[in-house]
C-alpha positions as CSV (number, residue, x, y, z in Angstrom):
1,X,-50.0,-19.7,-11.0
2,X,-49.6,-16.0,-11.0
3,X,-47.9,-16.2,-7.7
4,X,-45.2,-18.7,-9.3
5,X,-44.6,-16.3,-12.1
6,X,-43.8,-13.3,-9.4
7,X,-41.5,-16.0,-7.3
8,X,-39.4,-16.4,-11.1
9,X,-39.5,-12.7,-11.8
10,X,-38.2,-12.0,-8.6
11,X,-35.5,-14.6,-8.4
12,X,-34.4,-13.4,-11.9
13,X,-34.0,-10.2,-11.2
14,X,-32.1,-11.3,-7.6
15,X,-29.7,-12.9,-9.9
16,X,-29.3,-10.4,-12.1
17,X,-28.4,-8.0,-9.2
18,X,-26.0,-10.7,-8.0
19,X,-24.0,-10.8,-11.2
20,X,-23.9,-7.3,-11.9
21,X,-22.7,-6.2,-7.9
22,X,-19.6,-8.7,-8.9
23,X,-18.9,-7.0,-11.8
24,X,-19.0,-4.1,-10.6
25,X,-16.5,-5.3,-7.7
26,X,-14.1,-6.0,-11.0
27,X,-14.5,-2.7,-12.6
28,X,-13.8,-1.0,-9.1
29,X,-10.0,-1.1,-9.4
30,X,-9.6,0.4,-13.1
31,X,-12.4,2.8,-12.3
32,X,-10.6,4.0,-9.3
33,X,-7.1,4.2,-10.9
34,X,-8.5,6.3,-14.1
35,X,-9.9,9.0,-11.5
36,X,-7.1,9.0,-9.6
37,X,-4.7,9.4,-12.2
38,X,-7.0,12.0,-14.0
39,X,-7.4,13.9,-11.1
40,X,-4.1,13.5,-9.7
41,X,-5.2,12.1,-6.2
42,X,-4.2,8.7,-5.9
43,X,-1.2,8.3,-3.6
44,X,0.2,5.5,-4.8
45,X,4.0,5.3,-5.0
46,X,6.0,3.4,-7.9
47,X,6.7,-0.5,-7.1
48,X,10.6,0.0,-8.4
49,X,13.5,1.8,-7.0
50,X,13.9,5.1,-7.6
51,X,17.7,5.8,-8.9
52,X,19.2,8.3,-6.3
53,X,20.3,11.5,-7.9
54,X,22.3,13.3,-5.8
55,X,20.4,17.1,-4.8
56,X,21.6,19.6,-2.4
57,X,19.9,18.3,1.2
58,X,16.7,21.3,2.1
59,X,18.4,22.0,5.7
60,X,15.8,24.9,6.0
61,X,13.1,22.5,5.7
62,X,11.6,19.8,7.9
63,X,8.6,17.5,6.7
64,X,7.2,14.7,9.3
65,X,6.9,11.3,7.8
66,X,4.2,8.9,9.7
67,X,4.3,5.5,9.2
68,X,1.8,3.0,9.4
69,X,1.4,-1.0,8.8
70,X,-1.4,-2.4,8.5
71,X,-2.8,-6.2,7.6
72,X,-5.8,-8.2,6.3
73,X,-7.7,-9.1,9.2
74,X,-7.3,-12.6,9.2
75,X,-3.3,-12.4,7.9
76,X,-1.9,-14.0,11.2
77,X,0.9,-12.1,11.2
78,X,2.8,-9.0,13.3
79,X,3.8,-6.4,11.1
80,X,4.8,-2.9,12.2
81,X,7.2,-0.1,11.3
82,X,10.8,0.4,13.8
83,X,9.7,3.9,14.3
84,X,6.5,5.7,13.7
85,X,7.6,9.0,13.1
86,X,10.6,10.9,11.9
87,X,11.5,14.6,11.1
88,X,13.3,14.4,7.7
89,X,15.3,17.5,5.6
90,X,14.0,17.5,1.7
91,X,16.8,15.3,-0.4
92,X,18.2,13.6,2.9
93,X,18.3,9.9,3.0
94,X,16.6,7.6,5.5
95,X,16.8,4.1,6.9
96,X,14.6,2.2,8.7
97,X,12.8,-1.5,8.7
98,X,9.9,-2.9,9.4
99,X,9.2,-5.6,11.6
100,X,7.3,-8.7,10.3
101,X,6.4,-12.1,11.9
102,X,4.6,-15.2,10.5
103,X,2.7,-16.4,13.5
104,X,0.8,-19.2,11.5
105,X,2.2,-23.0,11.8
106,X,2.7,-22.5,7.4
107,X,4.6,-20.7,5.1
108,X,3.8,-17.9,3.9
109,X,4.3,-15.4,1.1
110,X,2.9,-11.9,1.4
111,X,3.0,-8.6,-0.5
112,X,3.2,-5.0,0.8
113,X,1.1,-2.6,-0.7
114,X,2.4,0.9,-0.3
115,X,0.5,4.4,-0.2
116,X,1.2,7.9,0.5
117,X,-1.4,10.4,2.1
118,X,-1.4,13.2,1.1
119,X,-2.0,12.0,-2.2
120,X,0.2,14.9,-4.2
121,X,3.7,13.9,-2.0
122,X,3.5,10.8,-3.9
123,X,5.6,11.5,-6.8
124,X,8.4,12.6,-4.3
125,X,8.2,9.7,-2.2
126,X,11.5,8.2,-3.3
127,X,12.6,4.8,-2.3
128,X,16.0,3.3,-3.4
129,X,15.3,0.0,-1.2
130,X,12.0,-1.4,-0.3
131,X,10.3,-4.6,0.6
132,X,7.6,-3.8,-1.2
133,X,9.2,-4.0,-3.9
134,X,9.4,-7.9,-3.8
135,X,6.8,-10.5,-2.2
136,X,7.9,-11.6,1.0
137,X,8.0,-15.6,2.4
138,X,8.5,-16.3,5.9
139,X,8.5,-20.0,7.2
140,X,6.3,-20.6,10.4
141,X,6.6,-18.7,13.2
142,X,9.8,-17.0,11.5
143,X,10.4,-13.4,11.8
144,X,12.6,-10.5,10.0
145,X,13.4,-7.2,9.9
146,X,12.0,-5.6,6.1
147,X,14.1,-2.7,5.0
148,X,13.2,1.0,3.9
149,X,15.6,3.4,2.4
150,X,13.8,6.5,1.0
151,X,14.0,10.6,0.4
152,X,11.8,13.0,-0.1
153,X,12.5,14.6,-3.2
154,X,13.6,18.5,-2.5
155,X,10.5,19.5,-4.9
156,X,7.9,18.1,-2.4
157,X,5.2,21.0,-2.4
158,X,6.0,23.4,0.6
159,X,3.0,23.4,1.7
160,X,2.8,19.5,2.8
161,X,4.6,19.8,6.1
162,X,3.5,16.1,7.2
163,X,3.3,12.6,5.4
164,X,2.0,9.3,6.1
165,X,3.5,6.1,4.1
166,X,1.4,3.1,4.9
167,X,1.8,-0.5,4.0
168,X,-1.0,-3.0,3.3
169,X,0.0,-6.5,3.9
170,X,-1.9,-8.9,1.8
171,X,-1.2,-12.7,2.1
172,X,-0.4,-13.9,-1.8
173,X,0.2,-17.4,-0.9
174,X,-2.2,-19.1,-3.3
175,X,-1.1,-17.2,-6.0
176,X,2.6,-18.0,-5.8
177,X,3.9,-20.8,-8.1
């Protein structure tokens, strides 16, 4: 009998431990976004287009802007950026695409999750065209070229001489309508 009573006690408190690791999965996001914003680290970019307010073009400036595309592992999917790298002048505008494929035998709809590293160029990360801006549906085995069209805003600190602006693809299929 007493060894029935520790078999209960210790599949309550299993339980317990089960519940409160998912909430704690749910609280992640906010918890992360409150530190981020209060300490300023985040590196996430705005989901709309920035208006384009025409600045004199920093010619005595060059910044390096990576870029990188990634996926959920089991997205079945190619998705990667038309050029990796590119020397850019403060308040000069760029264009470039990204390459995405549906390699599945079903339609899909996926969203782009964009991010900036380091996290204090984010706020002059400015994009006046992006795909993430917009889910994404690609028929089987169909494949398009995604659109960027960004500058850096002639404020970016002078001290960040390189970016990286990285897209997460997540698949969103289930939760279209």
């Amino acid at each position: 009998m007493k060894q029935q009573i520790t078999h209960t006690k210790l599949v309550a408190i299993l339980l317990v431990a089960v519940v409160v690791m998912f909430l704690f999965g749910f609280a992640l996001v906010p918890i992360y976004n409150s530190l981020c914003k209060a300490l300023g680290i985040n590196g996430k970019i705005s989901g709309q287009a920035a208006p384009y307010v025409m600045k004199h073009t920093d010619k005595h400036r060059e910044v390096t802007v990576e870029f990188v595309a990634t996926q959920n592992s089991t997205l079945p999917w190619k998705f990667y950026p038309s050029v990796r790298k590119l020397q850019i002048h403060p308040g000069e505008i760029k264009k470039l695409s990204f390459y995405a494929e549906n390699q599945s035998n079903h339609r899909m709809v996926v969203q782009a999750i964009p991010s900036v590293t380091p996290g204090i160029a984010a706020k002059y990360v400015k994009k006046t065209e992006c795909f993430c801006f917009a889910q994404q549906t690609l028929n089987p085995h169909e494949a398009m070229e995604m659109p960027l069209i960004f500058h850096l805003d002639t404020d970016l600190p002078p001290q960040v001489k390189t970016l990286t602006l990285s897209y997460m693809l997540y698949d969103v299929t289930d939760r279209v309508k």
